[in-house]
C-alpha positions in Angstrom: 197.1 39.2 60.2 200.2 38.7 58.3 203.4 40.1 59.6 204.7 40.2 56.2 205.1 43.3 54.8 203.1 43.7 51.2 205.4 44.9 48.3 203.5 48.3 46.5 202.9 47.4 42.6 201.7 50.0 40.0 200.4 48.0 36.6 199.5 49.3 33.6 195.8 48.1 33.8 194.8 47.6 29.7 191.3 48.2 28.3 188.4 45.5 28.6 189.8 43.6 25.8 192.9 43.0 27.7 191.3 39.9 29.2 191.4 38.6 25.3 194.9 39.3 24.8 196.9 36.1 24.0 200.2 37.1 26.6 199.1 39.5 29.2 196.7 37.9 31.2 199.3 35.3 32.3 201.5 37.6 33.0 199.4 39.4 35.3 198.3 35.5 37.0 201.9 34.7 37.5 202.8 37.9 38.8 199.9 37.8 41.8 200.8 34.0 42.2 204.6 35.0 43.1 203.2 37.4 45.9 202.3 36.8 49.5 198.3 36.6 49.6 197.0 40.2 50.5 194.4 40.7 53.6 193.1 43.1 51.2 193.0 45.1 48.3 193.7 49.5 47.9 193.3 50.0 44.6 194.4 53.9 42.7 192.6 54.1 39.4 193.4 56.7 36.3 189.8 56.6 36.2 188.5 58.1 39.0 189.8 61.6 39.7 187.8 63.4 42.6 188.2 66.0 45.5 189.1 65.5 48.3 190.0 61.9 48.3 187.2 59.6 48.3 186.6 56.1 49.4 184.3 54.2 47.3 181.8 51.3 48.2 183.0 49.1 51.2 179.9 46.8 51.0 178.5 45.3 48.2 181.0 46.1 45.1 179.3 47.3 41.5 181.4 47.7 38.9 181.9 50.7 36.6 181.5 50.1 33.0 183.8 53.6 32.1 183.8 52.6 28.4 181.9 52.7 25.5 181.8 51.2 21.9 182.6 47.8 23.2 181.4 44.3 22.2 177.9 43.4 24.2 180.2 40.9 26.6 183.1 43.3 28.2 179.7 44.9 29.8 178.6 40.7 31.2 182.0 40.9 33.3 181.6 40.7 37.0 183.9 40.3 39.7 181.9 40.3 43.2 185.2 41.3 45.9 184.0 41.6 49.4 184.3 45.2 50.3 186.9 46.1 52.9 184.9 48.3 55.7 188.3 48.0 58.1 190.6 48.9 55.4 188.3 51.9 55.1 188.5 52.9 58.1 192.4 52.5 58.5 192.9 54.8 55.4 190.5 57.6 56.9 192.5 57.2 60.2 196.2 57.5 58.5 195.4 60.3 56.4 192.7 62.4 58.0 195.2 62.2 61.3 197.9 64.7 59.1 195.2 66.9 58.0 194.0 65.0 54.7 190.6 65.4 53.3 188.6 62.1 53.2 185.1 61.9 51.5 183.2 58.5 51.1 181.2 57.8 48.5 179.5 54.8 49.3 178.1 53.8 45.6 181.2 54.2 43.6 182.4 50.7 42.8 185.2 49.3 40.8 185.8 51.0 37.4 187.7 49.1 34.6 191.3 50.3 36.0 190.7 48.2 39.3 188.6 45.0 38.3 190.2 44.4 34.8 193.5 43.6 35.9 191.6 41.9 38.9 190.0 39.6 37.3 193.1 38.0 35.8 195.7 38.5 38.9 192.5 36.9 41.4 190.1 35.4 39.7 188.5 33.7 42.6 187.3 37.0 44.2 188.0 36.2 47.4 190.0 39.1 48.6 187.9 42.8 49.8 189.2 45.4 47.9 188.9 49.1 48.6 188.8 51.9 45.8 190.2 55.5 46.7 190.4 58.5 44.2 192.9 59.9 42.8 192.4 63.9 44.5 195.2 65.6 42.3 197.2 65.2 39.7 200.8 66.4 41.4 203.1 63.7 41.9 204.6 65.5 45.1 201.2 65.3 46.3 200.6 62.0 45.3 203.9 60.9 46.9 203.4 62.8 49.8 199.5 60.4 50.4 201.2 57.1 49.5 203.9 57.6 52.1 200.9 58.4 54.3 199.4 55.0 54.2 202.4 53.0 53.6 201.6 51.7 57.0 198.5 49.6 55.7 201.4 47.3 53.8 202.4 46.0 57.4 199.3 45.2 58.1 199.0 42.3 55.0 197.6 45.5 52.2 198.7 45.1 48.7 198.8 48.9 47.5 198.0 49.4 43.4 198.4 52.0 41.3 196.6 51.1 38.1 197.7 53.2 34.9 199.6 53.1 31.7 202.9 53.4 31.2 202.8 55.6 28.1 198.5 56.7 27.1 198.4 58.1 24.2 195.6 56.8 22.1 197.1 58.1 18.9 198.4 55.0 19.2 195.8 53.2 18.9 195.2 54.4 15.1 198.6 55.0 14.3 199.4 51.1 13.8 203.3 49.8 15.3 205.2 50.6 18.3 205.8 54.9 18.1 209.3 56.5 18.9 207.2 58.6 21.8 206.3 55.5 23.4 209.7 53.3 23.7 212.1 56.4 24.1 209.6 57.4 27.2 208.9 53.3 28.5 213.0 53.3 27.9 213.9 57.0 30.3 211.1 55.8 32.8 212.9 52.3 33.2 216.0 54.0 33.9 214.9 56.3 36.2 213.2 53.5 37.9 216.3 51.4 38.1 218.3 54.6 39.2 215.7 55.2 41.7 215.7 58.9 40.0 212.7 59.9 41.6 213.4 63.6 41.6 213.2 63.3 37.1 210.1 61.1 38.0 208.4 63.8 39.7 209.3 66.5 36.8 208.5 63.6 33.7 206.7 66.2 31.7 209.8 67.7 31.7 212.8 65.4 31.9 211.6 62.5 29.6 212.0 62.8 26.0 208.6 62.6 24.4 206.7 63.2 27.7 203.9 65.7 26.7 203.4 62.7 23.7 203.3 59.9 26.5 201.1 61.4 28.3 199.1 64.6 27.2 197.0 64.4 30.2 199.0 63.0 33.1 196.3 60.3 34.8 197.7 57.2 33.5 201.1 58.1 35.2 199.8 59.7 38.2 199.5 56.0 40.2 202.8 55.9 40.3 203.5 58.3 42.3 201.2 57.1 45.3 203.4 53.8 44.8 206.2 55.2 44.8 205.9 57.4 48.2 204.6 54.1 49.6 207.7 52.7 48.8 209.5 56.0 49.9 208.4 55.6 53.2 209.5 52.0 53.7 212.7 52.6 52.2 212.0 50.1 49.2 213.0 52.3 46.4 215.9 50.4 45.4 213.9 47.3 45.1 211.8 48.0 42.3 211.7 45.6 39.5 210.1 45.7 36.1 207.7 42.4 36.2 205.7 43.3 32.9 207.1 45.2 30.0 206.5 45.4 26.0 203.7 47.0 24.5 200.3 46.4 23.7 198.6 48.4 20.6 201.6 50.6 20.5 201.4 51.8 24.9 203.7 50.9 27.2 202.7 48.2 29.6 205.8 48.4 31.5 204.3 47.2 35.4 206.6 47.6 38.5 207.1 45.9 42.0 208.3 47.9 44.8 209.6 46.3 47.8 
C-alpha cells in the first residue's frame, strides 16, 4: 500500500471520438504519467445519475456504450480493468458509517465518462477501477460525500470526477468557440485559483453565462465530489489547471487537486 497520498482530479471526459482527437489524448497520457501509480481507481461519471448511491460491477467490468449515432468502431472499444471488490467495500464502510445510502448494482459497468478518458491516461488496463453514481445533483451534497471518502486517497485511490467543463451541445452545431463557454471556463478558473468555493457551489448563479454552460448541471456536478475530497484534506489551494482549451466549442478545462 502506498503511503502517498493520491491528488483528487476532475477531467472533462470528451465523447468517443476524443480518442481521434489530434491533442487531447496526449494530454490526458502525460498527465496520468506525472502522477504516483494508483492502487485503484473511483471513478464519478455525468452519466450515471442514481439513488441512493450505487456501486457498480466489482468483478468482471462491461462497458456502457451510452451513445448513439456513432461510427461502427467507438462500439469495438474495450478496456478490461480488474474490478476493485476492496475498494468497494471501503466506500460502503466510509459512507454508510455517517448514515449514507449505498446500493450495489453489480452489472453496471464503465460508461463512456469513466473508460474514455481511461483508455488514454492507462492504456494497459492494469489498474481495478470502481464506478459509483452520482445520487444528486446538489453540490453541498456532493461536497459533503467526497469529503466522506477522502480517506481512500491515503490508502493509494486516485478519486475522478469525470465531466465537462462547459456542456452545452448547442455547441456542437453552432461552429467556433461561444462567448457562454470562455466567459464561464474563464470565472470557473478564477474561482478555482481563488479557491472561491462558496461562488462554486452557487455557479448557476454567480457565473456569467451559467444556465448557458450548463442547462442541466451533470457535467459540473463531479466537481464537487473532488472538490470536498480536497476540502477534507486541506488541498484546496493546490489546485492546478493541467488541461484547458476547447474542443468543438466546450470547455475541457481538467483540474488536479492536491
Amino acid at each position: 500500500m502506498t503511503t502517498t497520498r493520491m491528488p483528487a482530479l476532475y477531467l472533462s471526459h470528451g465523447a468517443p471520438p476524443l480518442a481521434d482527437d489530434p491533442l487531447w489524448p496526449g494530454e490526458l497520457a502525460a498527465w496520468s504519467a506525472e502522477l504516483p501509480r494508483p492502487r485503484a481507481i473511483l471513478m464519478v461519471s455525468a452519466h450515471w445519475e442514481e439513488a441512493p448511491l450505487a456501486l457498480g460491477a466489482t468483478e468482471t467490468l462491461p462497458l456502457v456504450y451510452d451513445f448513439w449515432g456513432f461510427p461502427e468502431h467507438y462500439y469495438e472499444v474495450t478496456y478490461a480493468a480488474p474490478g476493485a471488490p476492496e475498494l468497494a467495500a471501503s466506500v460502503r464502510a466510509l459512507l454508510r458509517a455517517p448514515g449514507t445510502p449505498v446500493q450495489d448494482v453489480p452489472d453496471r459497468g464503465l460508461d463512456h465518462g469513466a473508460y474514455v478518458p481511461l483508455v488514454e491516461m492507462y492504456p494497459d488496463a492494469d489498474i481495478p477501477v470502481l464506478q459509483i453514481s452520482l445520487p444528486t445533483l446538489d453540490p453541498r451534497r456532493l461536497m459533503d460525500i467526497g469529503r466522506k471518502l477522502a480517506p481512500l486517497r491515503d490508502e493509494g485511490v486516485l478519486i475522478v470526477g469525470s465531466g465537462f467543463f462547459t456542456h452545452n451541445l448547442a455547441a456542437l452545431r453552432q461552429g467556433g468557440i461561444p462567448a457562454w463557454s470562455s466567459e464561464f471556463d474563464a470565472w470557473g478558473h478564477e474561482a478555482l485559483e481563488s479557491g472561491n468555493v462558496d461562488a462554486l457551489l452557487d455557479f448557476t448563479h454567480k457565473s456569467p453565462a451559467g444556465h448557458l454552460a450548463h442547462p442541466r448541471t451533470e457535467h459540473f456536478a463531479p466537481l464537487f465530489v473532488t472538490l470536498g475530497t480536497a476540502d477534507a484534506t486541506g488541498d484546496l489551494t493546490t489546485q492546478r489547471s493541467v488541461i484547458d482549451g476547447f474542443w468543438m466549442g466546450l470547455a475541457k478545462r481538467s483540474v488536479q487537486l492536491g
